[in-house]
N, C-alpha and C positions, 0 to 999 in steps of 0.2 A: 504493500500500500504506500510505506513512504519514498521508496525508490522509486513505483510509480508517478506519484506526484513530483518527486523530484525530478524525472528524466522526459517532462512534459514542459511543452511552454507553455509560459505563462504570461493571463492576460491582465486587463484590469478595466473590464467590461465596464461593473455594476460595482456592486459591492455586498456582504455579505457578513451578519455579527452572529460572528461563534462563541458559545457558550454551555455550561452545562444546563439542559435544559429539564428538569426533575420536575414534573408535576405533585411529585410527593415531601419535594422541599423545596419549600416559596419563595424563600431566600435567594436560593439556586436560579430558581426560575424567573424572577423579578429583578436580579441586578444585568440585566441589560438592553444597553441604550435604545435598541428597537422597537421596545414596548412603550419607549414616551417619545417619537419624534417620526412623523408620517414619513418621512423622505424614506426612513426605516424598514416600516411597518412590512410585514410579510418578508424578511429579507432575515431568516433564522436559519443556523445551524448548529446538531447538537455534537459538541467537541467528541463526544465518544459512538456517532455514527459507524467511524472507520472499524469499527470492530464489531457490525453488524453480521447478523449470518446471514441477513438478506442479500444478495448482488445488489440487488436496484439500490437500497438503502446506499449499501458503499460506494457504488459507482455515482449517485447524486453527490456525495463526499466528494468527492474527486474530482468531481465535473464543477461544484460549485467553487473550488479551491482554487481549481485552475485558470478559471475564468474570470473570479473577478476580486477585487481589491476584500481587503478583511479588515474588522473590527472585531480584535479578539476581547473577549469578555461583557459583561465582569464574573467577578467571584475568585475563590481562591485560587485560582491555576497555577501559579510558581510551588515552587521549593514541594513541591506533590506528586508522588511516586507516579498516579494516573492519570497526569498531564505531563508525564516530562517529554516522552517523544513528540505528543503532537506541540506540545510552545518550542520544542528545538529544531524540530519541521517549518513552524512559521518562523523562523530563527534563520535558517537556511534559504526560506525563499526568499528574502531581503536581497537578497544576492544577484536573484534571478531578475528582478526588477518589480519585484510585488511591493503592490503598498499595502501597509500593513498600521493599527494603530491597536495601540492597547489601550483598553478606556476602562478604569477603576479595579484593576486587578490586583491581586496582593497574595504575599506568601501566606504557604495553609501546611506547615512542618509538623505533624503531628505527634515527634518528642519532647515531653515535657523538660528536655535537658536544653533544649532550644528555645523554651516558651522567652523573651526578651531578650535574646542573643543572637536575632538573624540580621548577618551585616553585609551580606547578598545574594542576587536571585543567582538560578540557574539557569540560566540566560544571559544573555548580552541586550539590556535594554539598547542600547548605544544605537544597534543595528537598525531599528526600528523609526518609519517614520515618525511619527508622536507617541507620547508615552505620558498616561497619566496613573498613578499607581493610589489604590488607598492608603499606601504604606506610607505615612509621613515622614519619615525617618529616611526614606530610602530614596534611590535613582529613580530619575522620573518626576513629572508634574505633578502634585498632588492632585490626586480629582476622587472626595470620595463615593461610594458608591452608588451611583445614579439613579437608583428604587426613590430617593427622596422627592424625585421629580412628579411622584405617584399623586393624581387627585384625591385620594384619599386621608392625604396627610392637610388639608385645608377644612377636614370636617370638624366639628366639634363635638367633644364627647365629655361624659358628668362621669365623674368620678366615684364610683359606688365598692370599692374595694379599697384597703389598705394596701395589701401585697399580694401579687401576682405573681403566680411563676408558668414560665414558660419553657417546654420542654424541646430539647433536638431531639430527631426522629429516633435516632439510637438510643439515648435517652431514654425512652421509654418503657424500651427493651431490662431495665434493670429497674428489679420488683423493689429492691432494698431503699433508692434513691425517690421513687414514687412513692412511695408507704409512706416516708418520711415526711414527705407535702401532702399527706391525704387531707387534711384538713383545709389547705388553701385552693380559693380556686386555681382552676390551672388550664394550659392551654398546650401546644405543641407549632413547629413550625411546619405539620404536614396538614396542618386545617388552611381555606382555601383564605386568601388573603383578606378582606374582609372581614371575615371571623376573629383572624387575628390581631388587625388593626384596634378592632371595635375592643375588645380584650384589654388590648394594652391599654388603648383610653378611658377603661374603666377600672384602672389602677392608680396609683399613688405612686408605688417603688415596683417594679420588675427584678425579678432574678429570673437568671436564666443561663445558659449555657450553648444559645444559637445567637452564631455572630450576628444577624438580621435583625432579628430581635433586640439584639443589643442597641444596635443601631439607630431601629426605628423607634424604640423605645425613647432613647435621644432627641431624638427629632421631635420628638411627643412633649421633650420638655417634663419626662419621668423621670424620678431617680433609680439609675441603675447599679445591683450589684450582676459582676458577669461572672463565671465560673469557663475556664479557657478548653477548649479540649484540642487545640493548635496554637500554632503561632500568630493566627491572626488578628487576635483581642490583644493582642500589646503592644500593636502599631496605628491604632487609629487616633489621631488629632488629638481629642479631647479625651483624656483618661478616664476610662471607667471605673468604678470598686471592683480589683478582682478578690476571687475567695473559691471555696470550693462548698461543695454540697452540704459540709456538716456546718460550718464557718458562716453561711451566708446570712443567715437571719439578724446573727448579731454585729455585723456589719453596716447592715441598712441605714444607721445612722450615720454611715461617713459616707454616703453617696450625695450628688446634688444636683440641681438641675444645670442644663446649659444654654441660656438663655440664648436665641438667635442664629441657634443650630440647625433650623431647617432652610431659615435663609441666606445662612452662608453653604451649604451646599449646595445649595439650587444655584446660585450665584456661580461657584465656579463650573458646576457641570454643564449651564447654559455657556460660556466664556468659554470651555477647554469644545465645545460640540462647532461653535462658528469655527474655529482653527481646524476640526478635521473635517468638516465638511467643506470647509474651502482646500484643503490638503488634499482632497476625493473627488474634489472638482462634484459636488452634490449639489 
């Protein structure tokens, strides 16, 4: 597959934003740019296609890669086992003369021996025509991650809960960790976006352990405690309370809100969008 795409020419038609696209995690499915910008809209591909058993599935992979310019992300793709050939594939076609842009992506190292000690990708951002990374810390624009562009974060919501917890999908998976919240409401990041929206704005404080969640929870102007299950929650802008599942309740009080966090996202990811869309000639 990536010899094939390598030993192809390559065009730059259209264009096309790759990502992981999980209906089962919202997160996933919600951080990119195609979902809030019509020039976009229909113009999706899911990073882990190429390893369809379908042909048609792989061979659309292939077809739409070679034909036309990329916008890779968002979400965690660096420094992660099951994205490193295809971000080192779009790595390689830089080469060939593809335009390529990363919009709001960031390391996702899943050793806690790493958690605040990643001091680069596995990548050559350099190669790359623009580069906006969530990782504030690192190579790259900061741009973070473009979900906050979501109409749903202008609604208004009443606050009927103290504390929220919101679960990752695997998360769930562990009886010992839910038991321990049976008492608080709770929610997951595989409920349909919406649901979870509405959720967090009927909280006060949010814990949780989904980088989105975290996020959006921010945006929301909640106070958040995060619990890290990668390297991703130690690179974003404004620091969250991290802790872990036994720790978090009595934390709660060192978390705080962040006043003007959804308008200063929205602000850069409109600013970093005119740059590649003029980049893409769009």
């Amino acid at each position: 597959m990536i010899n094939t795409i390598l030993n192809t020419e390559q065009f730059n038609v259209d264009v096309v934003n790759i990502h992981r696209i999980d209906p089962n995690n919202i997160g996933d499915y919600f951080c990119a740019p195609h979902h809030y910008f019509e020039v976009l809209k229909n113009k999706s591909l899911d990073i882990f296609d190429y390893k369809s058993e379908d042909k048609k599935v792989t061979q659309h992979f292939i077809d739409q890669i070679t034909n036309n310019s990329l916008i890779v992300g968002g979400g965690g793709l660096l420094n992660r086992d099951g994205f490193t050939m295809q971000m080192q594939l779009f790595e390689k076609l830089t080469a060939k003369g593809k335009k390529i842009v990363l919009w709001g992506v960031g390391h996702n190292e899943k050793s806690p021996s790493s958690y605040g000690k990643i001091s680069k990708y596995n990548i050559n951002t350099d190669k790359f025509g623009l580069v906006g990374t969530r990782d504030f810390s690192m190579p790259g624009e900061y741009v973070p991650c473009v979900s906050c562009l979501h109409p749903l974060f202008d609604k208004k919501y009443d606050s009927t809960n103290e504390v929220g917890i919101v679960f990752h999908k695997d998360t769930l998976k562990k009886e010992t960790i839910v038991a321990k919240y049976k008492d608080f409401p709770t929610s997951s990041n595989t409920k349909n976006l919406d649901e979870l929206i509405s959720f967090i704005g009927s909280c006060e404080h949010i814990v949780t352990d989904s980088y989105h969640t975290m996020y959006w929870a921010m945006l929301m102007n909640k106070k958040v405690v995060a619990i890290p299950n990668s390297s991703k929650f130690f690179d974003f802008k404004h620091k969250p309370v991290i802790s872990t599942f036994d720790e978090a309740l009595s934390q709660l009080k060192n978390s705080q809100v962040i006043d003007g966090l959804l308008e200063e996202c929205r602000e850069i990811n409109i600013d970093f969008s005119k740059k590649v869309f003029d980049y893409l000639d769009l």
